[in-house]
Each structure stands twice: as C-alpha cells, then as structure tokens.
DRENDO-1510 file (C-alpha; in Angstrom, 1 decimal, always signed):
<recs>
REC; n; res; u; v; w
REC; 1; UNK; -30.4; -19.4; +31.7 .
REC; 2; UNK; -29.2; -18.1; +28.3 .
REC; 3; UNK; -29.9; -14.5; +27.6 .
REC; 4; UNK; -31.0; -14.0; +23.9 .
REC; 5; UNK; -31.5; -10.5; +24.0 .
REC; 6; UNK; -30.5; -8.0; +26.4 .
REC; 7; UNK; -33.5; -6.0; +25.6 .
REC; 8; UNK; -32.0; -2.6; +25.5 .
REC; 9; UNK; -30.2; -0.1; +23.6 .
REC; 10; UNK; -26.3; -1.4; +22.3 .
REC; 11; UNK; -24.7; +1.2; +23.7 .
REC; 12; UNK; -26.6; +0.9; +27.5 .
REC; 13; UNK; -24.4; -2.0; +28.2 .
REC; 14; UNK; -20.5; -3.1; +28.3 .
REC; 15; UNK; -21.1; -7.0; +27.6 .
REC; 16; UNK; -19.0; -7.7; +24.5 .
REC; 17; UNK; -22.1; -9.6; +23.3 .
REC; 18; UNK; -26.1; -9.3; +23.1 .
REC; 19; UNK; -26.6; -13.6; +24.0 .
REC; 20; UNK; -24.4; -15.3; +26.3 .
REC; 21; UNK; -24.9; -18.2; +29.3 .
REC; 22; UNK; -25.5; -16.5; +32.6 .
REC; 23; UNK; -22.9; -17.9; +34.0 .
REC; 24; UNK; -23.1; -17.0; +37.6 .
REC; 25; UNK; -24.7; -14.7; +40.2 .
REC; 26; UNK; -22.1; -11.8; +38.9 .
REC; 27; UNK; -23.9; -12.0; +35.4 .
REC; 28; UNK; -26.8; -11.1; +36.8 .
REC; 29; UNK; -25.4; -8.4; +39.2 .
REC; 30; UNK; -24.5; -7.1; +36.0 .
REC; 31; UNK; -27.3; -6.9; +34.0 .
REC; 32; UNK; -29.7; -5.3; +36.4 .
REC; 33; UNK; -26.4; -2.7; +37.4 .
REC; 34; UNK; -26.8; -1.5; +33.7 .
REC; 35; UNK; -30.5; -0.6; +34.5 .
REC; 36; UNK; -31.7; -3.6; +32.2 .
REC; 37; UNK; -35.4; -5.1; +33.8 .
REC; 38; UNK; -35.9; -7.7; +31.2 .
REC; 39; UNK; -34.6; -9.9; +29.1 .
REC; 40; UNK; -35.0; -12.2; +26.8 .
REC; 41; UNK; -34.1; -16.0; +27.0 .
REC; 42; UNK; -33.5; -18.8; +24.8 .
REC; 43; UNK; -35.4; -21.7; +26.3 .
REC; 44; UNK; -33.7; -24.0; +23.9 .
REC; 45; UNK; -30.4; -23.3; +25.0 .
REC; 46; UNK; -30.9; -22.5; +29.3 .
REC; 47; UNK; -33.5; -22.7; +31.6 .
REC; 48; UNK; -37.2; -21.4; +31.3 .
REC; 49; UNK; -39.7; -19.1; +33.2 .
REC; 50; UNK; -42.9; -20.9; +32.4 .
REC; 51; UNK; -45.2; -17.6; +33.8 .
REC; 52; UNK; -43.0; -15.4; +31.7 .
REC; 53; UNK; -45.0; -14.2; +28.2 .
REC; 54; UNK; -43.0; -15.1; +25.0 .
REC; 55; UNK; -41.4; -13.2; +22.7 .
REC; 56; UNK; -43.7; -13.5; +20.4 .
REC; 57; UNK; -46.6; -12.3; +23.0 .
REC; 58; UNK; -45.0; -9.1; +23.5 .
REC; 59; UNK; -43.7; -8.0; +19.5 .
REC; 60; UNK; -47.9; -9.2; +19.1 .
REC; 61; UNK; -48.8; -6.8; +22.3 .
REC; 62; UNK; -46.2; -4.0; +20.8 .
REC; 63; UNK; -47.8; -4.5; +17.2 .
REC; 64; UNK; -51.0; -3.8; +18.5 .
REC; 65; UNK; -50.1; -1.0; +20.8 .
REC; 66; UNK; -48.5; +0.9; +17.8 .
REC; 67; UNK; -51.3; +0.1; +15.6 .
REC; 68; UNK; -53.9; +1.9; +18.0 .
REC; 69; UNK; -51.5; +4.8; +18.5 .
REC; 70; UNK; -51.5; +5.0; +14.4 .
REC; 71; UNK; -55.3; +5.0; +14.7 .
REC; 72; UNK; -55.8; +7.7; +17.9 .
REC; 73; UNK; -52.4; +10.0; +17.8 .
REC; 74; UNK; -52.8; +13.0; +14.7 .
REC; 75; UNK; -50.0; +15.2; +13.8 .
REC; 76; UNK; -51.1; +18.9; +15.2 .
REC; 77; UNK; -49.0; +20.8; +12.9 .
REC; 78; UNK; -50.3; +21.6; +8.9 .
REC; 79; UNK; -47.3; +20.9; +6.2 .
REC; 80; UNK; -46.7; +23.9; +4.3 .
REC; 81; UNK; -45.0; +23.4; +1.4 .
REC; 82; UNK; -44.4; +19.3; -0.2 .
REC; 83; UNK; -41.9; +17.2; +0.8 .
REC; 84; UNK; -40.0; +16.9; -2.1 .
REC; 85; UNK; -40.1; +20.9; -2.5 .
REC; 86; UNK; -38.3; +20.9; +1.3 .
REC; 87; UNK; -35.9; +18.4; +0.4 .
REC; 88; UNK; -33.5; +20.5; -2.0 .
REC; 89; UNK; -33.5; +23.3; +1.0 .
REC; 90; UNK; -32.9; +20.9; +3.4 .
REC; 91; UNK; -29.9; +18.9; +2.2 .
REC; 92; UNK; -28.0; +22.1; +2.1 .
REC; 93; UNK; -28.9; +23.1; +5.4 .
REC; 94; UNK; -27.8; +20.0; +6.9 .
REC; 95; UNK; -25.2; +19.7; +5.2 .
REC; 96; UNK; -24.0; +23.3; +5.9 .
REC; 97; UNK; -24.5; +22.7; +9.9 .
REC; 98; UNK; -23.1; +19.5; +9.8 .
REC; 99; UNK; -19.7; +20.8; +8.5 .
REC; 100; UNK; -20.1; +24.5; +11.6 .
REC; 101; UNK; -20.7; +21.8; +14.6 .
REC; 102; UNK; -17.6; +19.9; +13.4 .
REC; 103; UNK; -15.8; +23.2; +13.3 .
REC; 104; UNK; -16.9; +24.4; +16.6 .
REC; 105; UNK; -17.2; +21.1; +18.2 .
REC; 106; UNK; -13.7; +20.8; +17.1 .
REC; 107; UNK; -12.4; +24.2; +17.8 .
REC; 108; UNK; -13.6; +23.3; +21.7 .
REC; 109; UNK; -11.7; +20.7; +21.6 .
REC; 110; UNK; -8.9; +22.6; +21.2 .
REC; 111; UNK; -9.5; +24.4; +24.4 .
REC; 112; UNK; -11.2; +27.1; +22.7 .
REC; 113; UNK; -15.1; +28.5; +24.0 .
REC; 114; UNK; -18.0; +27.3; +22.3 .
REC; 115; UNK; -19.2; +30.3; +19.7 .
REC; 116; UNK; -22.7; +30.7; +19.9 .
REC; 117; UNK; -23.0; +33.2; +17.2 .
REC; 118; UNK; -21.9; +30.4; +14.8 .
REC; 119; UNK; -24.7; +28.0; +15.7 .
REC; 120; UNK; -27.7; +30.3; +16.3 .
REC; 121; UNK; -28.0; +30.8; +12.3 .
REC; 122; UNK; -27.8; +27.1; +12.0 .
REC; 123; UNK; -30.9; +26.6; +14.4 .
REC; 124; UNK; -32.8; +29.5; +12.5 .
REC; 125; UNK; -32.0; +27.1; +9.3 .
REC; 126; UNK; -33.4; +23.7; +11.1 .
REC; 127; UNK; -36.4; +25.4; +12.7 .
REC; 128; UNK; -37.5; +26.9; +9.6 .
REC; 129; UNK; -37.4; +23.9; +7.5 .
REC; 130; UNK; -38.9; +21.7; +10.4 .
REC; 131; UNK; -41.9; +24.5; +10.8 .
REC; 132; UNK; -42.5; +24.2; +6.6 .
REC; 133; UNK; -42.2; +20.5; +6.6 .
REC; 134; UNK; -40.8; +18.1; +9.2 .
REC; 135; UNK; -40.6; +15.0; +7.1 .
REC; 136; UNK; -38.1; +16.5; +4.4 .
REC; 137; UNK; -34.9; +17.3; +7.0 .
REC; 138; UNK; -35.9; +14.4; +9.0 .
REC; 139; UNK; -35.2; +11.4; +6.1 .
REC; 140; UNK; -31.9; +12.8; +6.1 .
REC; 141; UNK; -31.0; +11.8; +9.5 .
REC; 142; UNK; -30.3; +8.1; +9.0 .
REC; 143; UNK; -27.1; +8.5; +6.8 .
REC; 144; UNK; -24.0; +9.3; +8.9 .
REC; 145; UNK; -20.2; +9.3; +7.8 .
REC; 146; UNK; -18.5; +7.1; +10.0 .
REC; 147; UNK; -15.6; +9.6; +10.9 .
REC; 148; UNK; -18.4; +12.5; +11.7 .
REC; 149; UNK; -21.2; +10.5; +13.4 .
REC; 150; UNK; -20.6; +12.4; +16.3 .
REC; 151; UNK; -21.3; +16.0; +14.5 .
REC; 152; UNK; -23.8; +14.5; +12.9 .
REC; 153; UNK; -25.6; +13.0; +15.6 .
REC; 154; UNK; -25.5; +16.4; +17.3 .
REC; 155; UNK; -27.5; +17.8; +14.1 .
REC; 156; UNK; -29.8; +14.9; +14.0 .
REC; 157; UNK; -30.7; +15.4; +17.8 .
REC; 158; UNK; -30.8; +19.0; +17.9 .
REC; 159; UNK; -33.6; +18.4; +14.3 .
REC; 160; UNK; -35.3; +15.8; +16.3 .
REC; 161; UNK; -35.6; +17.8; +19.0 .
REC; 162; UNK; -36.9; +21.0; +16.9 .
REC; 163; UNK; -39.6; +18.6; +15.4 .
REC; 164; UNK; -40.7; +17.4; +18.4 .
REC; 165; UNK; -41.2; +20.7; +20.3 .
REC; 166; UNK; -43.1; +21.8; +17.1 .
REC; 167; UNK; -45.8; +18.6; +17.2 .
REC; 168; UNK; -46.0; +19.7; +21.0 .
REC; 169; UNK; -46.7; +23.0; +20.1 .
REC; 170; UNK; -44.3; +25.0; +22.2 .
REC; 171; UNK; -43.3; +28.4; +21.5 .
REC; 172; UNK; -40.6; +28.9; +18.9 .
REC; 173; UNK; -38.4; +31.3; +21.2 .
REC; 174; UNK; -38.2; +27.9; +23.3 .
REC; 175; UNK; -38.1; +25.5; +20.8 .
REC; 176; UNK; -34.5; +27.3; +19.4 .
REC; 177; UNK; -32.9; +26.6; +22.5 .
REC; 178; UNK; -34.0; +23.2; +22.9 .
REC; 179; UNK; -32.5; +23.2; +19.5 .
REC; 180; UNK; -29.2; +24.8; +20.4 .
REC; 181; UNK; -29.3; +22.2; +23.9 .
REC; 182; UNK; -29.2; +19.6; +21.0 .
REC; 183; UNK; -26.3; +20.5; +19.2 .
REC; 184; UNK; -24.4; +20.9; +22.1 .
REC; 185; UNK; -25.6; +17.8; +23.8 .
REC; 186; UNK; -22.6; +15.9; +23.6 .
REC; 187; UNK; -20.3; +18.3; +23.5 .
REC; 188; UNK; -18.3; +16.8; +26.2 .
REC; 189; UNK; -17.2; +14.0; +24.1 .
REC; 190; UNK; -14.7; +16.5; +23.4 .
REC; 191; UNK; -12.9; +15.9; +26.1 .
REC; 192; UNK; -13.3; +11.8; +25.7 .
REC; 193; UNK; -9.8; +10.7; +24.6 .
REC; 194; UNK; -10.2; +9.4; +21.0 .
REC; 195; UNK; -8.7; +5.8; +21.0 .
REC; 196; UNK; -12.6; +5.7; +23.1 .
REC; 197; UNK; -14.6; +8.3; +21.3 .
REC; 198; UNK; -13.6; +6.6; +18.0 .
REC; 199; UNK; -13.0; +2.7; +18.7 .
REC; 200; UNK; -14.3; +0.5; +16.2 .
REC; 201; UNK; -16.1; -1.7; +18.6 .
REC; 202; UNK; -17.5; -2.2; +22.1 .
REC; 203; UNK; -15.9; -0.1; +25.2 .
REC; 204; UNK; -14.7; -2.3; +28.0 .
REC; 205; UNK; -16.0; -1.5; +31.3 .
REC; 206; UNK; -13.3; +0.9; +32.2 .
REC; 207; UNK; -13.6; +2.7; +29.1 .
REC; 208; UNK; -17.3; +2.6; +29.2 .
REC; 209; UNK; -16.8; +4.6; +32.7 .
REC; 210; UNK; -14.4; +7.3; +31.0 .
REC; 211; UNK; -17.0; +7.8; +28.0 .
REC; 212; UNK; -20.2; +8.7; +30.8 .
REC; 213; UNK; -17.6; +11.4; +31.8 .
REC; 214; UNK; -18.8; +13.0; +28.6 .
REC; 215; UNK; -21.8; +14.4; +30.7 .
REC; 216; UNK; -20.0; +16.2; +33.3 .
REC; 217; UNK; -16.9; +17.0; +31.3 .
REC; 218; UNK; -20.4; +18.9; +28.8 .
REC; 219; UNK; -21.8; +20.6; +31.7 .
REC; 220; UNK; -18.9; +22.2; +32.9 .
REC; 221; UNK; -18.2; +23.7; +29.4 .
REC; 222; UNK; -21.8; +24.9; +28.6 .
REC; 223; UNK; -21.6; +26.3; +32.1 .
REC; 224; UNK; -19.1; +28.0; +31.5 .
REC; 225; UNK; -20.4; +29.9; +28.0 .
REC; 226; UNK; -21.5; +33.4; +28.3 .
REC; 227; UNK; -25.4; +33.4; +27.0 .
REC; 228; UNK; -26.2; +30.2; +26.9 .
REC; 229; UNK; -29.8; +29.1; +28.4 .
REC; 230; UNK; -30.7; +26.8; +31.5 .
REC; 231; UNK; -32.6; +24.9; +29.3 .
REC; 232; UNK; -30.2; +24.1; +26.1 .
REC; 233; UNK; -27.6; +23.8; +29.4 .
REC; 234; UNK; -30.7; +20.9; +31.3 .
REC; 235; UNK; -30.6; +19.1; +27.8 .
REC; 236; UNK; -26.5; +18.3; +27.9 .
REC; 237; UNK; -26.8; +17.5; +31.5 .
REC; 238; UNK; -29.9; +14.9; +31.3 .
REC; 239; UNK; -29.8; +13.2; +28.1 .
REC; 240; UNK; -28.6; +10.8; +29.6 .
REC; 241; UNK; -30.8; +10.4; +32.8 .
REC; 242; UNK; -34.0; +7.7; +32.6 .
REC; 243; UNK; -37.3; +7.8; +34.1 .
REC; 244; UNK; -36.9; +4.8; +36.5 .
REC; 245; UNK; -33.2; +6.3; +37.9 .
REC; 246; UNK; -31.4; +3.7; +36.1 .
REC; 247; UNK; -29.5; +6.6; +34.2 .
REC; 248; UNK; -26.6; +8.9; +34.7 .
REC; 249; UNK; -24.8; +10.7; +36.0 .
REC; 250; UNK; -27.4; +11.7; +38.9 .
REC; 251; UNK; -29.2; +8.9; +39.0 .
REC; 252; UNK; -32.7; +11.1; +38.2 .
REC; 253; UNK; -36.0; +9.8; +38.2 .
REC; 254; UNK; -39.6; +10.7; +37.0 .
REC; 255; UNK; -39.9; +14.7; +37.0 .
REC; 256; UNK; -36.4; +15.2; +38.2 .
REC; 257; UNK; -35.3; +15.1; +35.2 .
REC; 258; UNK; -36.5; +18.2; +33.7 .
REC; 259; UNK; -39.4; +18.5; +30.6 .
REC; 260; UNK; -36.9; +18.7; +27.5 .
REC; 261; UNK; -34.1; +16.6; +29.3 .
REC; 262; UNK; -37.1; +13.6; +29.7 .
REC; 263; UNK; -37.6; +14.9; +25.6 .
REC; 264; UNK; -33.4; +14.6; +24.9 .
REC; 265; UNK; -33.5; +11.0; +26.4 .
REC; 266; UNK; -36.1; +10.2; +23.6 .
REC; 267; UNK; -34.4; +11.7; +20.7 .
REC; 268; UNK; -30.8; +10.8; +21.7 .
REC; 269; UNK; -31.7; +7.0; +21.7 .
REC; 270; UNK; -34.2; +6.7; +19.1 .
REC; 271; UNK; -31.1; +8.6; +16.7 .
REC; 272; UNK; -28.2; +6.6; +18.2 .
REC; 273; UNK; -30.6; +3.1; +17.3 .
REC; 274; UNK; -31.2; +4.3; +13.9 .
REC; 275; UNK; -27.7; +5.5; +12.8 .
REC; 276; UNK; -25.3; +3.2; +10.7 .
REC; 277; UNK; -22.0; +2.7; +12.4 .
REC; 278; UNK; -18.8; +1.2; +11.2 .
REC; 279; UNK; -19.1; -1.6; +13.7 .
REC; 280; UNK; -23.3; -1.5; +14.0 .
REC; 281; UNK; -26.2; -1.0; +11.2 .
REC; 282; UNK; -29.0; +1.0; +12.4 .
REC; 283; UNK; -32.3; -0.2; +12.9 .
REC; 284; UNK; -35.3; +0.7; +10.9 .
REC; 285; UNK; -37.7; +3.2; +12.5 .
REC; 286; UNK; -40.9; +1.6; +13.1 .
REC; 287; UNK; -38.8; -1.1; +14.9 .
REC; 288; UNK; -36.8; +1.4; +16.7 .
REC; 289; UNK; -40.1; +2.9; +17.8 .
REC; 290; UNK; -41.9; -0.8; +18.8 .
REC; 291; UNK; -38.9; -0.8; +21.1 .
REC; 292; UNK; -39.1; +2.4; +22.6 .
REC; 293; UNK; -42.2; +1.5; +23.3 .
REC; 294; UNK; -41.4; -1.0; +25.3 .
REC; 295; UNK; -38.7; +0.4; +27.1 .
REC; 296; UNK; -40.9; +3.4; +28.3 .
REC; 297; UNK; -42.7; +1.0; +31.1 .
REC; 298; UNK; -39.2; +1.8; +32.7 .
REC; 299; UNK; -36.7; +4.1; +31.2 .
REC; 300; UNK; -38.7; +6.8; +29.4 .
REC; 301; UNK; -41.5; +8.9; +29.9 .
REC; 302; UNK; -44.6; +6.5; +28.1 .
REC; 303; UNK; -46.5; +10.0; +27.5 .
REC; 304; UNK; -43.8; +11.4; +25.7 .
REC; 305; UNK; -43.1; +8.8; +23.3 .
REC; 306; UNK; -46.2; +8.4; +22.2 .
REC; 307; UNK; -45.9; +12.2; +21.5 .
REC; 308; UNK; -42.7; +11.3; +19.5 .
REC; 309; UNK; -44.4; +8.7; +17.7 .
REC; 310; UNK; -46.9; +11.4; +16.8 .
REC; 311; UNK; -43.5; +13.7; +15.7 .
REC; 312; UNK; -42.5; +11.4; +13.2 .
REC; 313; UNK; -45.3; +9.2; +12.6 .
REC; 314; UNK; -45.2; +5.2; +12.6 .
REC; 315; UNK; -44.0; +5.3; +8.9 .
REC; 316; UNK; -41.2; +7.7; +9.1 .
REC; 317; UNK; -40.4; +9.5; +5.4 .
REC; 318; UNK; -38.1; +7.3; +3.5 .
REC; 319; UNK; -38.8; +4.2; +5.2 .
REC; 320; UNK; -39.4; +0.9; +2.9 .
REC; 321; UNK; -42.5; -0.8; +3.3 .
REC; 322; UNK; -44.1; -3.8; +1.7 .
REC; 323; UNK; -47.6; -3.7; +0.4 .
REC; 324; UNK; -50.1; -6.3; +0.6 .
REC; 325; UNK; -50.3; -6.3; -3.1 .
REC; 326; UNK; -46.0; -7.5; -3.2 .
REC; 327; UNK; -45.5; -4.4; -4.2 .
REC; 328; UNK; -42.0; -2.1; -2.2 .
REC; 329; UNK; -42.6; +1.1; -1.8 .
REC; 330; UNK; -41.1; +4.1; -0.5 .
REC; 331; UNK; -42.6; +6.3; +2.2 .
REC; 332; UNK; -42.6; +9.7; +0.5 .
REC; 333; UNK; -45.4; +12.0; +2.7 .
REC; 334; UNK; -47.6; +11.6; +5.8 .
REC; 335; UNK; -51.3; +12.7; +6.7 .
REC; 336; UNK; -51.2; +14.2; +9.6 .
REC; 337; UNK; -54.4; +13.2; +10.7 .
REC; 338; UNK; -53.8; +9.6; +9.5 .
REC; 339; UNK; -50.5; +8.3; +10.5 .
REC; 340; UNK; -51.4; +4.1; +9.4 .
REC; 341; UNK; -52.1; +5.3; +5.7 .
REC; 342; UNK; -49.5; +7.9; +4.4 .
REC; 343; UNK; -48.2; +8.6; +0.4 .
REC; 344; UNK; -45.7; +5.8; -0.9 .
REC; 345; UNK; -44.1; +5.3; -3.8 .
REC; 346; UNK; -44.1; +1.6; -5.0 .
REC; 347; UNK; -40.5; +0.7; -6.6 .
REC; 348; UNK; -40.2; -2.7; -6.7 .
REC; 349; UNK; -42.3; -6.3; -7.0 .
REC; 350; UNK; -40.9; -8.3; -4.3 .
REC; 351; UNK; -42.8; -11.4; -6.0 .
REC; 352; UNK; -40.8; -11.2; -9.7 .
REC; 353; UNK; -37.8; -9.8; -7.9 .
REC; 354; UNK; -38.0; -6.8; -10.2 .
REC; 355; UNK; -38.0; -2.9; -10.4 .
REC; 356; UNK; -41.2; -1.3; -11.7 .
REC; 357; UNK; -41.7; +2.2; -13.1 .
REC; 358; UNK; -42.4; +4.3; -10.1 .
REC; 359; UNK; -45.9; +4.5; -8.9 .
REC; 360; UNK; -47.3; +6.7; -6.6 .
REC; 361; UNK; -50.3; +5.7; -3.8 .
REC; 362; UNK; -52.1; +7.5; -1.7 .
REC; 363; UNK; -52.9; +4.5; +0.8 .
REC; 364; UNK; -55.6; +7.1; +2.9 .
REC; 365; UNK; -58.0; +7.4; +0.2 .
REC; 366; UNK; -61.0; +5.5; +0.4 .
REC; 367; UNK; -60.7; +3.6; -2.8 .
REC; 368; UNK; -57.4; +2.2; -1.6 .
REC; 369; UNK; -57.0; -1.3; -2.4 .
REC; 370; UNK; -53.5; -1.6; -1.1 .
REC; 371; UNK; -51.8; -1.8; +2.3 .
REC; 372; UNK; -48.9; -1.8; +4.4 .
REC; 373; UNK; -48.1; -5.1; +5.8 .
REC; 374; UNK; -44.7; -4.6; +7.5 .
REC; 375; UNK; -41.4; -2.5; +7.2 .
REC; 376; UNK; -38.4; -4.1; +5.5 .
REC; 377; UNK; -34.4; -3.4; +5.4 .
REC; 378; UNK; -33.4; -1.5; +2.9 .
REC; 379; UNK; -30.0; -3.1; +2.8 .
REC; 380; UNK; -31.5; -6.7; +2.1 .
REC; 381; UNK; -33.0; -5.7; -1.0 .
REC; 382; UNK; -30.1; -3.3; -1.9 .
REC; 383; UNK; -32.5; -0.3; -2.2 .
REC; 384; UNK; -31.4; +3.2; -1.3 .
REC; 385; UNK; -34.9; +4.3; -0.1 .
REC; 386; UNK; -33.2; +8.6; -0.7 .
REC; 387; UNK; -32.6; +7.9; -4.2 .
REC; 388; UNK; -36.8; +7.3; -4.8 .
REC; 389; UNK; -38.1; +10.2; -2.8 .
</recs>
C-alpha cells in the first residue's frame, strides 16, 4: 500500500516523510510503534481496503461533527471589555513574558534553579487578560520567532491552558498553577543538546529518542524546585502522555493521566500544529481542531476537546474566512452563545482579486445575509490576518 497521510501530528513520528510505499512488514511495525491507528492510502498509487471509508467520508463526517458542536457547545464565560481594547494590553504582556521565560528558561540551562518569583507575575498578567477577554492574547499565539519558538510555545501553552481552565470554570487559585505547569512544561528541553533542540528539520530515530528525554530530564528539575505545585509539576510530566497509552514516557492511559495533564496534551498539540516553523508552516485552526477531533477516538480525551473547541471557538480570533457573498474577512470577536456566527471583518473580494474598505459583520444577527463557507490560508492570499483586527 502507499501511505498518503500518516494521519497524526508532524512531530509524533520519525519517518523523514508524511507518504511513502510500505515497503515491508517493518514499515508497518513502525507506524503502529509510533501510536498511529490509521492512515490514509493512496489507492492510485498501492493497494486498496474496499470496507475502509474514504477520505472524503470522514473530512464530510468531521465537517458535520464540528458543525453540531458550533450549534450545541456555548462559551460559559461573559467578555468584559472588547477585543480590540484587550489587544494593546495584551501584546505587551506577551511580549514581556516571552522575553522572562527565555531568561529563566535560559538561566536553567545554565545549571541555575528555576525562579519562581520571576514567573508568578507573568501568570497574574496572562490570567488577567484571559479573565477580561480570551480572544485578544489568544490571536497572538500563532506568530513565533524561529530562534524563540521554544519560549514562546511555553507562553502560548501556559495562555492556552489559562483559557481553557477559565471556559471550565475552575477556580482561579488553580487555574495559576495550571498556568505556571505550562510555562514550565518543557522545561527539560534544556537539557536537549541543541544540534537536536534546534535542527532545521526532522530528528532521526536516535535523536527523536534523546528529545522524549525532555520529559524526564523536566520532572527532575521541577522536582527539585522549592514551592512548586503537584499540579504545575503533573502538567511537565504528562503532556506528553495519550489517552489510548500510545504516549510517553509512562505509557498512561485514560484517567492515569491526571485532569490538567489529559488538558496539557490538548493544548501542547493543538499549539505545536498551529505554530510556523522554519522547516513547517502551521496549520490553520479550524483544521487543526477537525483533526483533533479525530484523533480524540484514540489519543485524547473526546470530552475535553470538545470543551477546548468551546475555549476557543470553531472560528478562532484572527482567522480568515471566506463568505458566501466572495467576500474575505477577518475574524475579529465571538458570541459566546453562538460559536458558527461570530464578528468579521470583510477585507478583501476574492472574486475581483481586490482589497475593499474594511467592513464590519455581525454574521449572528438575524438579518444576516452572509455566511461563512470555509477557512482559508492566509499565506495564499498574502494577508496578515493581525494587521486587520
């Protein structure tokens, strides 16, 4: 058979491509040792399943699925104060915490202990903005620099994180040390030589092996740190873990893996998916979630996605949508009760290739005439969605 797709995250696997001939019983060995349980194959190029569902069966069934979440799930938590208000706070904060974690992400490196008085005023920062409006912190989270993404990541997951405790409603003395758990999640990278944490390209199987060291290498750090909670500590030690026991480094399953480690997994991925790398571009949300989706039959917890979904909504703020009316538009607020039909901000007429004045919709009100037909890449239409909100 020839495998189109390997159906899981980039980073899950060591094969130095996503399609290849299964060559021999080895290949296959392979695939399901990386905890992959399906894949896709190109019946033009190998051998078929006739029972199997096509592809286009399943991105239908996911289409559908995420439409009827958009229709049932409601964000719990009321906005306080307008996205666009949030947004000048919130570039500085994440800027500001950013350029600490690389400090004391760095300073550990150095053999020094992890500071904990320099983070807690960073997750005061996050949590606020997150409790007066989620949306405006969270459209930053896309744009990394190529020689921080590793900082930055921590940020993004420890925001994520935040959010998500807050649409679960769980009590904010909690919710900072899932926070703090997120910036230190991968703080055993650390100790990753470079030529691996920093290679412009796929890890070989050997140096895959050395980078899922990260975890333990973490653990024994955070350990180690006077004051610092079981649960930021269960966040660094279980990111990693999935729901079926196909993760690492214990091999978890189910509710094993602890409440806000099961969260972590979510997060970590759903970031990782959506993050521009030097030798990857990032996937757009709503497709990053459609996946998700259907990964959580196996590796995540199908409850708890659906509660991320809800975090974010199926629209994220800043994503680029085209209208039924040919119209681009930029995602610029959510309803929380209506997560199919949020405030955009039209750009662009994809039919006379041109830019229009801006225009803003509100897509939930009942004399709506327009609608959102799909998602679209911002790079292929050389829009900066940050630059409209």
């Amino acid at each position: 058979m020839y495998i189109h797709d390997l159906n899981c995250g980039w980073m899950e696997h060591t094969f130095l491509h996503n399609s290849f001939l299964v060559k021999n019983t080895l290949d296959v060995e392979k695939i399901i040792d990386s905890g992959i349980r399906q894949v896709y194959i190109d019946t033009g190029r190998g051998l078929d399943v006739p029972e199997a569902p096509s592809a286009e069966d399943v991105h239908q069934e996911l289409e559908n699925k995420i439409q009827r979440l958009g229709e049932t799930l409601k964000r719990s938590a009321p906005i306080q104060i307008p996205v666009q208000e949030e947004l000048i706070k919130a570039r500085r904060i994440f800027s500001e915490a950013s350029s600490i974690v690389n400090t004391v992400l760095l300073d550990c490196r150095m053999g020094k202990q992890v500071e904990l008085e320099k983070l807690e005023p960073i997750i005061a920062s996050i949590t606020g903005s997150i409790f007066r409006n989620p949306d405006a912190i969270i459209s930053l989270l896309k744009i990394k620099q190529a020689d921080k993404y590793t900082f930055q990541h921590s940020v993004a997951v420890s925001t994520l994180l935040i959010s998500f405790c807050r649409a679960m409603e769980i009590d904010r003395a909690t919710v900072e040390l899932v926070g703090m758990g997120g910036l230190l999640h991968d703080i055993g990278k650390m100790k990753v030589p470079d030529h691996i944490l920093n290679k412009p390209g796929k890890l070989s199987e050997s140096e895959f092996e050395i980078m899922k060291k990260h975890v333990s290498y973490g653990c024994l750090l955070l350990e180690n740190t006077p004051n610092l909670s079981a649960v930021s500590i269960s966040i660094a030690a279980e990111h990693h873990e999935r729901h079926d026991g196909s993760g690492y480094p214990l091999g978890l399953k189910g509710d094993e893996i602890s409440l806000y480690g099961q969260m972590a997994s979510v997060v970590d991925v759903y970031d990782a998916l959506t993050s521009n790398r030097v030798y990857h571009s990032g996937s757009e949300p709503t497709e990053v979630l459609k996946k998700m989706l259907e990964w959580s039959e196996h590796h995540f917890n199908s409850i708890l996605v659906h509660h991320f979904i809800r975090t974010i909504g199926i629209y994220p703020v800043g994503t680029l949508v085209r209208l039924e009316s040919g119209y681009l538009a930029v995602v610029i607020a959510q309803h929380h009760e209506d997560l199919l039909h949020p405030r955009v901000r039209a750009i662009f007429n994809s039919r006379t290739l041109s830019y229009i004045p801006p225009k803003d919709f509100d897509l939930s009100k009942p004399g709506s005439s327009d609608r959102i037909v799909s998602f679209e890449a911002p790079s292929r239409w050389r829009i900066d969605p940050a630059r409209h909100l």
